[in-house]
ROSE-764693 format. One record per residue (C-alpha): residue number from 1; y, z, x; residue in one letter. Coordinates in pm, 1 decimal. Layout:
REM residues N
{NUM; {Y; Z; X}; 'A'}
...
***
This chain:
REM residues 224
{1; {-871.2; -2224.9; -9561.2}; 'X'}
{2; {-771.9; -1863.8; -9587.7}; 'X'}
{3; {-786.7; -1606.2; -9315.0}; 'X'}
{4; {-796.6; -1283.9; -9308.8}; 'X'}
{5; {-658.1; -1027.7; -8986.6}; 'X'}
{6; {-1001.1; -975.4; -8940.2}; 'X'}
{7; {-1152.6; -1333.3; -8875.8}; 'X'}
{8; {-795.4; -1425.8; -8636.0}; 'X'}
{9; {-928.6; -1141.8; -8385.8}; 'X'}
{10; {-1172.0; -1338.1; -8163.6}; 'X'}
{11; {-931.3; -1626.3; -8122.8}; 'X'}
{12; {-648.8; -1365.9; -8009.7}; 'X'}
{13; {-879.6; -1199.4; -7785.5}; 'X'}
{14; {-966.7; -1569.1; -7596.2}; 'X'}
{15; {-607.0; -1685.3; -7542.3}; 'X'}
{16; {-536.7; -1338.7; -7389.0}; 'X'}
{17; {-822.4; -1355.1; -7168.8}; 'X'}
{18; {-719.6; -1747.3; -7095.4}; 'X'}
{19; {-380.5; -1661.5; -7007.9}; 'X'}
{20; {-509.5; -1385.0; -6782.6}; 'X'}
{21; {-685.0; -1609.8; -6541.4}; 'X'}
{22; {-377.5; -1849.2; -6527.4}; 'X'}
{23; {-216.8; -1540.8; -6370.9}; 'X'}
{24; {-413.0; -1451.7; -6109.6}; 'X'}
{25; {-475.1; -1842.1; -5950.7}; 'X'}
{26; {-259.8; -1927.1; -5670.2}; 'X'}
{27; {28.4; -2189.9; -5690.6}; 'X'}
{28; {-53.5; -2523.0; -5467.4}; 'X'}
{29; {208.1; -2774.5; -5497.2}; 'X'}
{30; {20.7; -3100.8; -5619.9}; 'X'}
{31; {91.9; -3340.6; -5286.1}; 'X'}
{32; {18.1; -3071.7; -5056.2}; 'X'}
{33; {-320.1; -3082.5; -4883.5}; 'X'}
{34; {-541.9; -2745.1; -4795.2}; 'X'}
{35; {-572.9; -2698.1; -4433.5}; 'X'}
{36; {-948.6; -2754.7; -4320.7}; 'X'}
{37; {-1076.9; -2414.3; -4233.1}; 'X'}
{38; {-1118.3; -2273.3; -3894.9}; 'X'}
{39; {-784.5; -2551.2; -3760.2}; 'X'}
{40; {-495.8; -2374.9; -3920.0}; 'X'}
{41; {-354.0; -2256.1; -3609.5}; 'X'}
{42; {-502.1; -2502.7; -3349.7}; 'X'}
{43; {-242.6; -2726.7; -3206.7}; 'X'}
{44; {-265.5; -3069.0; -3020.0}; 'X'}
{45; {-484.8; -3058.8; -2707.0}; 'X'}
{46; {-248.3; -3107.5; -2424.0}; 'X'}
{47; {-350.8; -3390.2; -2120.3}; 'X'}
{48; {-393.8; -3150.7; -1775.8}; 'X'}
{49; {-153.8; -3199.9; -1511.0}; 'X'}
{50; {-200.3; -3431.1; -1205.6}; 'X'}
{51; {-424.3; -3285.6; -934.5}; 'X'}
{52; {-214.3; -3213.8; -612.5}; 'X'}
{53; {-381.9; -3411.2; -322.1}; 'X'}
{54; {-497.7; -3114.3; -76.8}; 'X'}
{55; {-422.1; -3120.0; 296.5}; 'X'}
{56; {-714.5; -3254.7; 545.0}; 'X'}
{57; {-946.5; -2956.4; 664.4}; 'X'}
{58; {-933.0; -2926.0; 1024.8}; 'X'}
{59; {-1316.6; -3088.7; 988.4}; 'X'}
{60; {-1116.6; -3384.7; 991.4}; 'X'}
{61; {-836.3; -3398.1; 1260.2}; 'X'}
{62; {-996.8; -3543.4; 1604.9}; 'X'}
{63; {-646.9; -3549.5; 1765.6}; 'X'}
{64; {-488.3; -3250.9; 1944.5}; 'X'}
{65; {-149.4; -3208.5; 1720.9}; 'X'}
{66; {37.6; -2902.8; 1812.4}; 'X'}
{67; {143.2; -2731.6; 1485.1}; 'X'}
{68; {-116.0; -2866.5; 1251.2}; 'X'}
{69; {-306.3; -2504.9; 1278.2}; 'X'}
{70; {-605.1; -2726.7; 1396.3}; 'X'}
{71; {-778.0; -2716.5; 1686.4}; 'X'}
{72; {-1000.5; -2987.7; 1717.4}; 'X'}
{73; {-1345.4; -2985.7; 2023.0}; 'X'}
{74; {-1214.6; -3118.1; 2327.1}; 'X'}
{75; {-822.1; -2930.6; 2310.5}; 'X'}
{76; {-678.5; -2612.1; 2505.3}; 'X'}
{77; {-427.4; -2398.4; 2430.4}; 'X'}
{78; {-268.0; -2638.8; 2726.9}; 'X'}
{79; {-284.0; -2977.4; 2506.1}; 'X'}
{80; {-262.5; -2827.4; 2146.2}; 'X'}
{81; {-47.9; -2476.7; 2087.7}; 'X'}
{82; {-350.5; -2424.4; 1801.5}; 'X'}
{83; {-612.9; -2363.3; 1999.6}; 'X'}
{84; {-674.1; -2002.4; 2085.1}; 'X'}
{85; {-587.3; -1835.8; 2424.2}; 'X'}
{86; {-569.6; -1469.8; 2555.6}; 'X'}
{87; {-330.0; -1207.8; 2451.5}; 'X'}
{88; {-85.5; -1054.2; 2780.8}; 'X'}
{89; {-222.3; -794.3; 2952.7}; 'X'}
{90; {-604.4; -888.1; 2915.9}; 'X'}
{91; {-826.7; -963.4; 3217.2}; 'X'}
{92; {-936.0; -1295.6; 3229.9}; 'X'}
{93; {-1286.4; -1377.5; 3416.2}; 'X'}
{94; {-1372.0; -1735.8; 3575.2}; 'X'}
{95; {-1607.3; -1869.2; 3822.8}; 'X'}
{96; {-1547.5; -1534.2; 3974.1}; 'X'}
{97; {-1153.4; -1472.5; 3971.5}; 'X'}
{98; {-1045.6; -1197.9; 3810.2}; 'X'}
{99; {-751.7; -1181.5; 3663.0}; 'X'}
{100; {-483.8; -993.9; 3465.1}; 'X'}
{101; {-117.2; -1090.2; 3350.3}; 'X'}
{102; {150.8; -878.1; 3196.5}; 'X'}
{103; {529.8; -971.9; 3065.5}; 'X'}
{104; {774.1; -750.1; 3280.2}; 'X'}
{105; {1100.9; -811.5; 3159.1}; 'X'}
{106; {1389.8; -1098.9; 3151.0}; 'X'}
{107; {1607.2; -1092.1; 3464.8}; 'X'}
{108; {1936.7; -1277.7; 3568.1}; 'X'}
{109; {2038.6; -1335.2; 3923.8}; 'X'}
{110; {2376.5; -1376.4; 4038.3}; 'X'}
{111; {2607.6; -1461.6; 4338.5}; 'X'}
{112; {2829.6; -1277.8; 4504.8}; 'X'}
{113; {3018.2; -1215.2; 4150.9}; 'X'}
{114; {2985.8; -1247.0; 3794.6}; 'X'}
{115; {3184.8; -1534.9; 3758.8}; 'X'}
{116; {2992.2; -1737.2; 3984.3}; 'X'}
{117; {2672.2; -1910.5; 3830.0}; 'X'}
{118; {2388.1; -1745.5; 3769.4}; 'X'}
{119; {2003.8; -1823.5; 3662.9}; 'X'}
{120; {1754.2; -1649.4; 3388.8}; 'X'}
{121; {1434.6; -1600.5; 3483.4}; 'X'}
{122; {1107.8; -1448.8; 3282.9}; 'X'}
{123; {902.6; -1219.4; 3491.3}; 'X'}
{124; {572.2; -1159.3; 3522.4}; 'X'}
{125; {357.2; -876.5; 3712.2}; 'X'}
{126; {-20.8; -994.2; 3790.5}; 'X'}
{127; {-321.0; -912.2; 3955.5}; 'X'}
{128; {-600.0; -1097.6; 4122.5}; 'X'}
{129; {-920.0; -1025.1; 4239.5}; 'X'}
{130; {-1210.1; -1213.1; 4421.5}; 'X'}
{131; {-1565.5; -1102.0; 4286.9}; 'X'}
{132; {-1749.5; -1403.5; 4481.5}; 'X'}
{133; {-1958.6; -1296.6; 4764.8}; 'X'}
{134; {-1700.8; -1553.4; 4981.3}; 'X'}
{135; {-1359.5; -1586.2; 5016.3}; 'X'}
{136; {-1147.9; -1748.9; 4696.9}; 'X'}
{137; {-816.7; -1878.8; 4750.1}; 'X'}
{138; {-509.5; -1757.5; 4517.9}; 'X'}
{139; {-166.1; -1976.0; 4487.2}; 'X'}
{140; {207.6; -1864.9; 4377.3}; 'X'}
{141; {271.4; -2216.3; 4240.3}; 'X'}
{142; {-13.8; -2264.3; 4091.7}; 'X'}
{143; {125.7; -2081.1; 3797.8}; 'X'}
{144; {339.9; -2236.5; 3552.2}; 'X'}
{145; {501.9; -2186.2; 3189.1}; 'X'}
{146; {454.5; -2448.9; 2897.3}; 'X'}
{147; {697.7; -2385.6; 2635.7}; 'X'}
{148; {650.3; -2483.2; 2218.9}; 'X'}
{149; {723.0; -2840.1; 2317.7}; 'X'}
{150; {441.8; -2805.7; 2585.8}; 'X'}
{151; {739.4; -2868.8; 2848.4}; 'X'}
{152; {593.0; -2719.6; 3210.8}; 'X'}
{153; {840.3; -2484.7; 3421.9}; 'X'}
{154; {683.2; -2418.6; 3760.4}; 'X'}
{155; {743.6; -2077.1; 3902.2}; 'X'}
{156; {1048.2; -2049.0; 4191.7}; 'X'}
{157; {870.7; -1929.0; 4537.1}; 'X'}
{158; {1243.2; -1844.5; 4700.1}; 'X'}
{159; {1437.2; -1626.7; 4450.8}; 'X'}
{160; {1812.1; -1777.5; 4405.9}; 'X'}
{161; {2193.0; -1550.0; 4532.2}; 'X'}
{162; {2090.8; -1240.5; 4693.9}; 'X'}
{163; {2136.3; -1013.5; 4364.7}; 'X'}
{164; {1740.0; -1128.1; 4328.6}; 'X'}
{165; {1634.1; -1243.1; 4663.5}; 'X'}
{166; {1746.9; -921.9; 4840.3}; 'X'}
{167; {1588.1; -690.1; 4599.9}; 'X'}
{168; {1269.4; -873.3; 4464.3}; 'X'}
{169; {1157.3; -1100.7; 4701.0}; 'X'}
{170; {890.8; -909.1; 4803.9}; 'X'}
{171; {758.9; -826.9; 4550.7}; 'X'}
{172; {611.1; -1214.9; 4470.1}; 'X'}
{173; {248.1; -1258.1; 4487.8}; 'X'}
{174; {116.6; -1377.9; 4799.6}; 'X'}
{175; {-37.2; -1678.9; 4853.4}; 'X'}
{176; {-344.1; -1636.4; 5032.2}; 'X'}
{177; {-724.8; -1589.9; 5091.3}; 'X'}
{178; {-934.2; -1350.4; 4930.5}; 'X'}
{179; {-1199.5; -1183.0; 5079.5}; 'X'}
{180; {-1535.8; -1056.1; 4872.5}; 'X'}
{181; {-1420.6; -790.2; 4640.4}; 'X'}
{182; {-1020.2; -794.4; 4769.3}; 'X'}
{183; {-748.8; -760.0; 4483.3}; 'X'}
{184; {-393.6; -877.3; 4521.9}; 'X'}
{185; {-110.0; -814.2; 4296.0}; 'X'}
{186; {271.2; -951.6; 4257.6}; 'X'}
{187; {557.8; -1112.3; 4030.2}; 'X'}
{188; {562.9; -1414.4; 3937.7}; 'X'}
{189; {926.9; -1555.6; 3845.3}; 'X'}
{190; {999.7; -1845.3; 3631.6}; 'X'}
{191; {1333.9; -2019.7; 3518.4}; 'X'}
{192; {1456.2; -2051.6; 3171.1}; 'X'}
{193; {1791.2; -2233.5; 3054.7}; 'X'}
{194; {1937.9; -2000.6; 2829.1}; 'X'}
{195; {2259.9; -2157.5; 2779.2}; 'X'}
{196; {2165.5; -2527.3; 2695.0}; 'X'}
{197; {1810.4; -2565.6; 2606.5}; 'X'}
{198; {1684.4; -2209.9; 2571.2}; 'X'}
{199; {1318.0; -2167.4; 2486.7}; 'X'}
{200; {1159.5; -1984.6; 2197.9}; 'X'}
{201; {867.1; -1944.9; 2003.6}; 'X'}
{202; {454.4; -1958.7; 2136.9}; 'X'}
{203; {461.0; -1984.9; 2492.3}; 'X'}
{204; {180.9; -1996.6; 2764.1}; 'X'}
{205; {159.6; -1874.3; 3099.1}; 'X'}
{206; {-109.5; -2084.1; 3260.9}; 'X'}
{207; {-329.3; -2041.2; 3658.8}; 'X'}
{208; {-467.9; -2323.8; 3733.0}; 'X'}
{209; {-662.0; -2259.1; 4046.8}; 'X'}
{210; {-766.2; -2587.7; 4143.8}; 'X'}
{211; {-512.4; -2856.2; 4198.7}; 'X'}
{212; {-685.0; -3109.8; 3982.6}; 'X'}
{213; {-807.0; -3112.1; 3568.8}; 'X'}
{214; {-1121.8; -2942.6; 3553.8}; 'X'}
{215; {-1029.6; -2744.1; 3228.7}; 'X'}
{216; {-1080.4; -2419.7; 3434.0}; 'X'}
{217; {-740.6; -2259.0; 3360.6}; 'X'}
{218; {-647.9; -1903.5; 3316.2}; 'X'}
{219; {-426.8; -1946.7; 2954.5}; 'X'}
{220; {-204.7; -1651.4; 2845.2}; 'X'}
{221; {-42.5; -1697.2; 2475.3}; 'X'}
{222; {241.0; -1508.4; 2375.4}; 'X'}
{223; {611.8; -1516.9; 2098.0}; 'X'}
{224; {934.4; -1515.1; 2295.1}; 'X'}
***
């Protein structure tokens, strides 16, 4: 069979255009899979970490346990350091006492020279009044301090060495009767051991003006 330039034409023009589309496909190796579409970049779900047990609500404490931040019914700021009680310096109202408590200052008393021993005591100015249409009876040692360990230090009614007794004695509230509408005002002074078991942190001042536990107590709060 003869042919001719013209009649080899069609056949060039074919493997050109076959060669042209081998070009332009892209190289897959042979063992090598396409990624499914939409998962090329997704990774391997990861399990969650454990869930931390959280703490009891205070819904579910019963018992009074100072420093649990809990304050359950039935607890005072006497029998759990929680439970809320009155900032220094406000006036406190109950069964118709009046009455108002305010941090002084720290004092130390001492003998008749340094080197003797001498005592640490926190002060306290307050004020009581009787709004009762009869006489209501106020007490010097019926205050007391609880400390963070809800420890009770009862106030001193004779003020140790001279240094203290000579100058501030008188100046100690008076135990005594008072009439309708009669206000009476004084220091109370009690002890702290600053040398071998000082005391720090919350502390209450506390009047208790019956002798017995009705739950009718004046309750101060306050940081030392």
């Amino acid at each position: 069979m003869k042919f001719d330039a013209y009649s080899l034409l069609p056949m060039l023009f074919l493997l050109a255009l076959a060669a042209s589309v081998l070009l332009v496909l892209p190289s897959t190796p042979p063992d090598t899979p396409l990624p499914a579409a939409g998962n090329a970049t997704e990774s391997e779900p990861k399990e969650p970490p454990p869930a931390q047990p959280l703490p009891p609500s205070c819904s579910q404490v019963s018992s009074c346990s100072p420093g649990d931040g809990c304050c359950p019914d039935g607890c005072t700021a006497i029998t759990d350091i929680d439970c809320p009680a009155a900032p220094l310096g406000e006036t406190l109202s109950l069964n118709g006492l009046q009455l108002q408590a305010d941090f002084l200052e720290e004092r130390r008393c001492i003998g008749f020279s340094d080197s003797e021993d001498y005592s640490y005591y926190l002060v306290f100015e307050t004020k009581a009044k009787n709004t009762l249409n009869r006489s209501q009876f106020v007490s010097y040692p019926r205050f007391y301090l609880l400390d963070a360990e809800g420890y009770k230090h009862s106030p001193d009614s004779v003020l140790p060495y001279y240094s203290c007794r000579d100058n501030y004695q008188e100046l100690l509230l008076d135990t005594k009767y008072l009439q309708p509408g009669q206000a009476v005002s004084g220091e109370v002074w009690i002890q702290i051991d600053k040398e071998t078991d000082p005391i720090h942190g919350t502390l209450r001042l506390v009047y208790d003006p019956l002798p017995s536990e009705t739950g009718d107590e004046f309750i101060y709060s306050f940081q030392y």
